[in-house]
C-alpha positions as semicolon CSV with decimal commas, in nm:
position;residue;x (nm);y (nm);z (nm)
1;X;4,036;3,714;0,425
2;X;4,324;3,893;0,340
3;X;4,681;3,778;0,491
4;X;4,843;4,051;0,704
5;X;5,140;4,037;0,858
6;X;5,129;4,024;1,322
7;X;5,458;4,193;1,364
8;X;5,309;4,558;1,402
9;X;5,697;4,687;1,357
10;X;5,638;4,615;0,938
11;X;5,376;4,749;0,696
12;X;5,035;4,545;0,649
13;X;5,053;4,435;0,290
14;X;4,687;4,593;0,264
15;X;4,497;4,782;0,530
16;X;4,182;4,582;0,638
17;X;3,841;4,742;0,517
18;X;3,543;4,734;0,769
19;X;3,197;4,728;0,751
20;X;3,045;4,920;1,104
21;X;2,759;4,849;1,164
22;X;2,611;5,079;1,462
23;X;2,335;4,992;1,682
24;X;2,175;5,219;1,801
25;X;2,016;5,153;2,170
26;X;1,813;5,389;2,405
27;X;2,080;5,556;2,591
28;X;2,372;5,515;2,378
29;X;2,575;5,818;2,264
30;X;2,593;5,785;1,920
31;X;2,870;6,049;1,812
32;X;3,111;5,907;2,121
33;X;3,084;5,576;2,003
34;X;3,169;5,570;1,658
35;X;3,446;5,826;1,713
36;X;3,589;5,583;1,933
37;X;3,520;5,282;1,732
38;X;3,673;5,487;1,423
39;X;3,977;5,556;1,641
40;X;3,982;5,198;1,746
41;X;3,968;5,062;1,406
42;X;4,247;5,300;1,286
43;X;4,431;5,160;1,596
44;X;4,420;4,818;1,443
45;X;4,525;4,947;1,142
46;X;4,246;4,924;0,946
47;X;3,978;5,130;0,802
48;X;3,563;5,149;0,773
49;X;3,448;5,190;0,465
50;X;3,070;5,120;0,537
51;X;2,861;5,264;0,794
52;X;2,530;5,174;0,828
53;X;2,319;5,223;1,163
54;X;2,018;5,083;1,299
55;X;1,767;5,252;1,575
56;X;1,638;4,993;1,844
57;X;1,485;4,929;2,152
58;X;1,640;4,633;2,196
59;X;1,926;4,355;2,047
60;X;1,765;4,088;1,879
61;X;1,856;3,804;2,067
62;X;1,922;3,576;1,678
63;X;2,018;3,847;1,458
64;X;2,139;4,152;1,627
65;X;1,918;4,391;1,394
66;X;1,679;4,175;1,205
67;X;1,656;3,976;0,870
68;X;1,544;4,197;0,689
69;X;1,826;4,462;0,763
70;X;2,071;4,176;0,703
71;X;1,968;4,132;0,388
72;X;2,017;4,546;0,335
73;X;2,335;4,560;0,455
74;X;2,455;4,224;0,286
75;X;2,338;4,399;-0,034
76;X;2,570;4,713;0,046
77;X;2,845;4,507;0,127
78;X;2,854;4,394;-0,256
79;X;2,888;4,681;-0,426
80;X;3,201;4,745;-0,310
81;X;3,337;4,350;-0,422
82;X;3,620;4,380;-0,634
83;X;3,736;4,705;-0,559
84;X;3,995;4,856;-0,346
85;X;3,732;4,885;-0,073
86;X;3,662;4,538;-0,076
87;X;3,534;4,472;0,276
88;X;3,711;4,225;0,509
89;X;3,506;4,187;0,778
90;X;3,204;4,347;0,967
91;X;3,213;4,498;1,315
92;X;2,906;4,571;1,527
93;X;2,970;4,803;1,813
94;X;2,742;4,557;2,068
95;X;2,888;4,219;2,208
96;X;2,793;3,925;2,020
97;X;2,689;3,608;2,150
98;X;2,755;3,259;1,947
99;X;2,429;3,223;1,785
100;X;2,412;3,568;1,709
101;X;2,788;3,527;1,518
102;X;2,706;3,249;1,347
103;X;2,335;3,394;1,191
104;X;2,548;3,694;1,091
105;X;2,829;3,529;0,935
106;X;2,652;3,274;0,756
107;X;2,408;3,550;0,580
108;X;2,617;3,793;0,543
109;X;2,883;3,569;0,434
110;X;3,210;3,764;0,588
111;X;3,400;3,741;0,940
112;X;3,210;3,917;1,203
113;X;3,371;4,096;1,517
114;X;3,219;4,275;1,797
115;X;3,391;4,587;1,964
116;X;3,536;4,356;2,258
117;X;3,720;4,164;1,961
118;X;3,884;4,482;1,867
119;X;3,989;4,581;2,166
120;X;4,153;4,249;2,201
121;X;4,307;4,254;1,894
122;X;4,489;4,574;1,979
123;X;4,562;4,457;2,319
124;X;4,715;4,131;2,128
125;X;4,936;4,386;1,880
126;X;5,056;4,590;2,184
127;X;5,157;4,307;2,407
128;X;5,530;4,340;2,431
129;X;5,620;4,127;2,758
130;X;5,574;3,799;2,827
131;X;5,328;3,888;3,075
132;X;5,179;4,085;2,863
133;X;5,113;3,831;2,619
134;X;4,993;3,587;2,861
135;X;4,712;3,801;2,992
136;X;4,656;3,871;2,654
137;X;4,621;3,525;2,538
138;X;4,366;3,456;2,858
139;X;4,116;3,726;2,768
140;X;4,101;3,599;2,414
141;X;4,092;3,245;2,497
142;X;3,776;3,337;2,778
143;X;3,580;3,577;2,544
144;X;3,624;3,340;2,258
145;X;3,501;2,997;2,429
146;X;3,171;3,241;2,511
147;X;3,113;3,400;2,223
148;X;3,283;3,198;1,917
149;X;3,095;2,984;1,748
150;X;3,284;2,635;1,666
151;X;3,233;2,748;1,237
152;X;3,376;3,047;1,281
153;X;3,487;3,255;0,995
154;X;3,791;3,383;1,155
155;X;4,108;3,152;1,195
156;X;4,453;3,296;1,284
157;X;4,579;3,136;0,953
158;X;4,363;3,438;0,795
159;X;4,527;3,718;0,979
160;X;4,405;4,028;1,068
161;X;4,150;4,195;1,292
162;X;3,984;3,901;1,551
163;X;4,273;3,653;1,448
164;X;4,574;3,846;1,636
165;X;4,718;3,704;1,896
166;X;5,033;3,536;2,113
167;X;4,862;3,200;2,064
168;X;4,801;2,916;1,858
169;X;4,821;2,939;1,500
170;X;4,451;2,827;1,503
171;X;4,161;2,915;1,661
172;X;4,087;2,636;1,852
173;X;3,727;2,491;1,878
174;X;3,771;2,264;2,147
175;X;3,654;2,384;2,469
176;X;3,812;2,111;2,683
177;X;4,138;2,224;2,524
178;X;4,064;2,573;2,558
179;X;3,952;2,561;2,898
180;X;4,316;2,345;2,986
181;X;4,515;2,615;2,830
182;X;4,343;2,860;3,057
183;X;4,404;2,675;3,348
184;X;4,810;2,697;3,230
185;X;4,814;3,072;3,154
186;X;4,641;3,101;3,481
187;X;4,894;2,908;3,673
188;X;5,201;3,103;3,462
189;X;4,987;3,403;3,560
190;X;4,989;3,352;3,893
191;X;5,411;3,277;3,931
192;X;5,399;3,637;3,750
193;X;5,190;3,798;3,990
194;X;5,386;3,610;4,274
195;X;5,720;3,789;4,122
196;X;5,565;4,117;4,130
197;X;5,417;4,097;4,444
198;X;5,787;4,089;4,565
199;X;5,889;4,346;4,361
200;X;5,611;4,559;4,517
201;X;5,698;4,458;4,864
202;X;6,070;4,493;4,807
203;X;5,965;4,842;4,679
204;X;5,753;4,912;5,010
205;X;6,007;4,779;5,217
206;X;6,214;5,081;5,056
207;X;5,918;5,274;5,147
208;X;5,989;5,478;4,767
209;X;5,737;5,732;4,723
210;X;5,532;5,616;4,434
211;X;5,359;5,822;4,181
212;X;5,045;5,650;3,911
213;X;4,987;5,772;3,583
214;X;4,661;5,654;3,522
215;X;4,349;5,794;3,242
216;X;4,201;5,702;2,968
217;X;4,366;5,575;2,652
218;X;4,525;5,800;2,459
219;X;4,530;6,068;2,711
220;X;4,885;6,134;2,648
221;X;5,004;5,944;2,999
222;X;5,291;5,808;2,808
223;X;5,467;6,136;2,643
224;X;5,406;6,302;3,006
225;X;5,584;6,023;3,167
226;X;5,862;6,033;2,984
227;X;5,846;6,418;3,041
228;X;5,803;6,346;3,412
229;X;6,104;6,085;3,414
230;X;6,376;6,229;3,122
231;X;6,342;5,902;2,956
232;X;6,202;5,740;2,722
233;X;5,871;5,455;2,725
234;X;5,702;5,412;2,365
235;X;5,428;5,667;2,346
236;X;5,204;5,715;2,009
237;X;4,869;5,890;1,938
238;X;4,683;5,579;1,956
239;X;4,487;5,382;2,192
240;X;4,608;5,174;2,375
241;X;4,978;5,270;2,272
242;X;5,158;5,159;2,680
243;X;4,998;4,766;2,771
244;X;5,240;4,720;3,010
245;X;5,312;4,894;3,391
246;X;5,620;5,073;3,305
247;X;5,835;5,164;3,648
248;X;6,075;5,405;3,627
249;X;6,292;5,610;3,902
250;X;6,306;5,990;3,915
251;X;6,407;6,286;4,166
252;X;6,238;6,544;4,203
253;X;6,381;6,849;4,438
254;X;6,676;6,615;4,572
255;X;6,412;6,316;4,641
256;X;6,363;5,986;4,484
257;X;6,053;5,867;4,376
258;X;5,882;5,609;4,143
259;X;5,673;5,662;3,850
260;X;5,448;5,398;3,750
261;X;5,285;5,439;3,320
262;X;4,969;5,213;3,305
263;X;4,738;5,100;3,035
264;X;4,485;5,311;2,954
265;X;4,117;5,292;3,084
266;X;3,840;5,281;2,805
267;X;3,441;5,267;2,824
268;X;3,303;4,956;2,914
269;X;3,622;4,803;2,958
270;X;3,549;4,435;2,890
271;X;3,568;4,218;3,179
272;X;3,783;3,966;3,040
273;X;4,017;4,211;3,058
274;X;4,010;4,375;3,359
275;X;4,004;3,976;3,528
276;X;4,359;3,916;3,324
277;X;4,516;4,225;3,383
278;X;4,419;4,242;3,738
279;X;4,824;4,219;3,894
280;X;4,852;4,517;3,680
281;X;4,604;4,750;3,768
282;X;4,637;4,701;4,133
283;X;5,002;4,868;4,092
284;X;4,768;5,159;4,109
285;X;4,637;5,067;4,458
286;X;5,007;5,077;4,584
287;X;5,027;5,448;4,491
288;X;5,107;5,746;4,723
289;X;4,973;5,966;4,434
290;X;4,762;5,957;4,129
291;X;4,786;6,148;3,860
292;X;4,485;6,149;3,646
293;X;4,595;6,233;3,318
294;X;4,280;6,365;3,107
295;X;4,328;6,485;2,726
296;X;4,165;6,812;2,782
297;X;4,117;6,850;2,425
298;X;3,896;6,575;2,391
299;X;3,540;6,655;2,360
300;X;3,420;6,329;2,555
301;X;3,623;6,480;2,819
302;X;3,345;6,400;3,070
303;X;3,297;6,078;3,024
304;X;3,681;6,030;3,074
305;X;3,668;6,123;3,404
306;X;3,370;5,944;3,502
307;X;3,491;5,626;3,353
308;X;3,863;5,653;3,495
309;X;3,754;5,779;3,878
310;X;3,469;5,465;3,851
311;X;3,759;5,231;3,750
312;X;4,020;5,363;4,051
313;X;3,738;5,351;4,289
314;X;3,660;4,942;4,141
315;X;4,017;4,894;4,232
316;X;3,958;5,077;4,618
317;X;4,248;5,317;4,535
318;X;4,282;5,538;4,827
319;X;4,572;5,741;4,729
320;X;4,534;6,150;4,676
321;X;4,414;6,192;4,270
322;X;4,529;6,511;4,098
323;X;4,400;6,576;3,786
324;X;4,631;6,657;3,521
325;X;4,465;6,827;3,187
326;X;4,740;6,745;2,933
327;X;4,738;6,832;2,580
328;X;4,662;7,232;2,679
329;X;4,881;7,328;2,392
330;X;4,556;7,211;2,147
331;X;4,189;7,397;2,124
332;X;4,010;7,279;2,427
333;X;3,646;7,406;2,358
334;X;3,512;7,123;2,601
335;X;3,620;7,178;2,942
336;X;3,401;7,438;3,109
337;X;3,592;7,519;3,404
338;X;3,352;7,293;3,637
339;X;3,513;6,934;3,578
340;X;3,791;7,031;3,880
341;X;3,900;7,340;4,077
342;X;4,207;7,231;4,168
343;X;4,309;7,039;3,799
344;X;4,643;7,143;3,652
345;X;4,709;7,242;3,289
346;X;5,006;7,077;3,075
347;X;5,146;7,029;2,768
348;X;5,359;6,705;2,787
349;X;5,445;6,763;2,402
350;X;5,577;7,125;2,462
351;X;5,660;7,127;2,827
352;X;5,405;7,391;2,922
353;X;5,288;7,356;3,329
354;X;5,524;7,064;3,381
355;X;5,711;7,295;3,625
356;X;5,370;7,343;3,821
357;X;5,319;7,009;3,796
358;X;5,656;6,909;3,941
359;X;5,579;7,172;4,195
360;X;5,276;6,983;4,299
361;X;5,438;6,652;4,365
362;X;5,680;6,808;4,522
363;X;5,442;6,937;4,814
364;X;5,298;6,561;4,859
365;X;5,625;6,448;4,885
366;X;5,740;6,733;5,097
367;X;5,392;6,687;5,318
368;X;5,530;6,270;5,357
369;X;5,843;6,334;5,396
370;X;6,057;6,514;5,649
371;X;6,415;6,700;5,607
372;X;6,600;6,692;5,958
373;X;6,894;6,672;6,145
374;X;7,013;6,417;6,380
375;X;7,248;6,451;6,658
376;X;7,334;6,061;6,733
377;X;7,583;5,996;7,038
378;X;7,845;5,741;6,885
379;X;7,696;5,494;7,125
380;X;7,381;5,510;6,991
381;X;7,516;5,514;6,592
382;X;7,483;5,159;6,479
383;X;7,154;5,120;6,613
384;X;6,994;5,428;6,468
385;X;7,181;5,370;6,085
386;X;7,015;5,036;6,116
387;X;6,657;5,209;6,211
388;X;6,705;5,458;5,936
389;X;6,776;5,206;5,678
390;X;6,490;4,956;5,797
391;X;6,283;5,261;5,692
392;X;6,405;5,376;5,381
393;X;6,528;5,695;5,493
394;X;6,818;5,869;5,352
395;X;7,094;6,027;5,569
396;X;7,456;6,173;5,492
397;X;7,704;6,283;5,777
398;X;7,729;6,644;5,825
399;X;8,065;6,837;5,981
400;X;7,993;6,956;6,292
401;X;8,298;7,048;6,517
402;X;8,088;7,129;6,823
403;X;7,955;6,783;6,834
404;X;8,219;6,592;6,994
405;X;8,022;6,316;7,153
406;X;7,863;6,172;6,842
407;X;7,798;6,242;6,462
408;X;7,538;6,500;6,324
409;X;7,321;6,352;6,043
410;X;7,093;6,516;5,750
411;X;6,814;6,301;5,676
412;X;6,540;6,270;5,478
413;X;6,241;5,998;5,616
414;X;5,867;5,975;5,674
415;X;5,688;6,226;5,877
416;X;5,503;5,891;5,984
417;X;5,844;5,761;6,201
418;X;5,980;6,068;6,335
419;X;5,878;5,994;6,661
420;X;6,115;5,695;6,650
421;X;6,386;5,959;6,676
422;X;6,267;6,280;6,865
423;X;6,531;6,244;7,118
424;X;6,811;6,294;6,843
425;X;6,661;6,594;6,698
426;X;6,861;6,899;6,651
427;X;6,577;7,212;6,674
């Protein structure tokens, strides 16, 4: 296989050429898939040069799509030795078991990669954080002691597609080893997940007001964050472009909040997955908003929502979900007007709605929180400063010459604890 460089910050000496092969099942939607798996692929920076499909009722259970289309496709693969287009590797859009891999490498006599390998492989490029990596490494490791067979074609000495990754610099075939180094990434996964889980309660105890960005990949969560906040996460017109929860304060009509930029949500998101990144998701479930950031654009827009809303509803998210149709500024043929009443149109690249949208958040926060002022007899001070700041509320002193007995307060708290303070309520 051709070398190629894993540090995704240089160029590939030579983009990876792919064989797709496309099976096509009862109920599949044909035109979705390989538009994603051509987007995925690009992703991974590589390219298909070879499609060929297959109609089936069913996978068969040795050779995916039969001998005798083997043979076919093995033939096509040929024609295009010793040419720019030489292929690399072939990718089948259904998962792969081991016995399937190894009939399909040996006779077609190239790596072979199912669409769960890809999406791992472009988790593995994106990975930026040790955490990251670690989850990462996991999902590999637990797909690969499933599905690889111990021959495999691919070996991380090769490179590329399938081979990427924060781990060893081999495959490795030993299951007792592999199933050891799981245990460790489990146990480092868990000290992680212990560290955030005082970060989030630290963050509770502060009782912030916390906003999700959450949709499927590519949906342009990233740019609109960074529009949201004024600063700056890495954002590209790829999938999968943000791996890891980005938290980042903002204020938004004189109150603080928190923004939270998760990964992106895809179709059939592969278990493995969902099992490592599990501490991240669940920052959703500590939201007091979601923002469900759709590319409205998209013509799968649909299926989007139905896969994001399935995934928040996995992860027993609770929290109010607005949806937020970015990307407005391009054609948007698809959306029909009955996907949500109450959705909101933006443009994170030009700015367009953002206003609106700020307007919005502002009216949850507004409907949470509570602007007031305190009349607190100097007796009573020290104890109430202590209440307020047990809650997270903000309060500044206020001049008030007709107050002589105390100190008048503006403050900004929870609707939820103003009956803590009713008798120092100024009406």
């Amino acid at each position: 296989m051709t070398k190629m460089t894993t540090d995704v910050t240089k160029k590939h000496i030579r983009m990876q050429k792919i064989a797709l092969i496309y099976v096509d099942l009862p109920n599949c939607d044909k035109q979705a898939d390989l538009a994603e798996l051509e987007g995925l692929c690009a992703t991974a920076e590589a390219k298909i040069v070879l499609t060929a499909e297959q109609k089936r009722n069913y996978v068969d259970p040795q050779s995916v799509i039969g001998i005798g289309k083997i043979d076919e496709i093995k033939a096509a693969i040929a024609m295009f030795d010793d040419t720019d287009d030489e292929i690399d590797l072939v990718l089948f859009n259904v998962n792969l078991s081991a016995p399937q891999r190894a009939t399909l490498e040996k006779s077609l006599d190239k790596p072979v990669i199912d669409r769960i390998d890809l999406i791992l492989d472009i988790f593995a490029m994106r990975a930026a954080t040790a955490e990251g990596k670690t989850q990462v490494e996991l999902a590999q490791l637990s797909y690969n002691i499933a599905t690889r067979p111990d021959n495999s074609k691919l070996s991380r000495q090769g490179g590329g597609i399938g081979t990427r990754g924060p781990g060893e610099t081999k495959l490795e075939t030993n299951k007792r080893a592999i199933r050891e180094r799981m245990r460790k990434l489990r146990e480092e996964l868990d000290k992680i997940a212990a560290h955030r889980d005082v970060t989030r309660k630290r963050r509770l105890a502060n009782k912030a007001f916390v906003v999700a960005l959450v949709g499927y990949t590519n949906a342009g969560k990233s740019t609109l964050f960074n529009r949201l906040c004024g600063q700056d996460v890495y954002a590209d017109d790829k999938l999968f472009a943000t791996l890891d929860t980005t938290v980042r304060r903002a204020n938004v009509d004189g109150m603080e909040l928190l923004f939270t930029d998760t990964v992106g949500f895809i179709n059939n998101l592969p278990h493995q997955l969902v099992d490592a990144f599990k501490s991240t998701l669940e920052e959703t479930t500590y939201a007091d908003l979601v923002l469900h950031v759709l590319d409205v654009s998209d013509k799968n827009l649909d299926m989007h929502i139905d896969v994001t809303e399935n995934i928040l509803a996995q992860l027993n998210v609770t929290a109010p979900i607005v949806r937020v149709y970015n990307k407005c500024d391009l054609p948007h043929p698809y959306f029909t007007g009955s996907e949500s009443l109450s959705g909101l149109f933006v443009s994170a690249k030009t700015g367009k709605g953002i206003d609106e949208l700020n307007g919005i958040i502002s009216n949850f926060l507004t409907n949470c929180y509570a602007h007031i002022t305190l009349s607190v007899p100097f007796s009573d001070y020290g104890n109430v400063m202590s209440a307020l700041s047990a809650i997270g509320a903000t309060s500044e002193p206020l001049t008030d010459e007709n107050n002589t007995n105390g100190i008048t307060l503006d403050v900004v708290l929870r609707r939820k604890y103003l009956d803590k303070f009713l008798q120092y309520i100024v009406i």
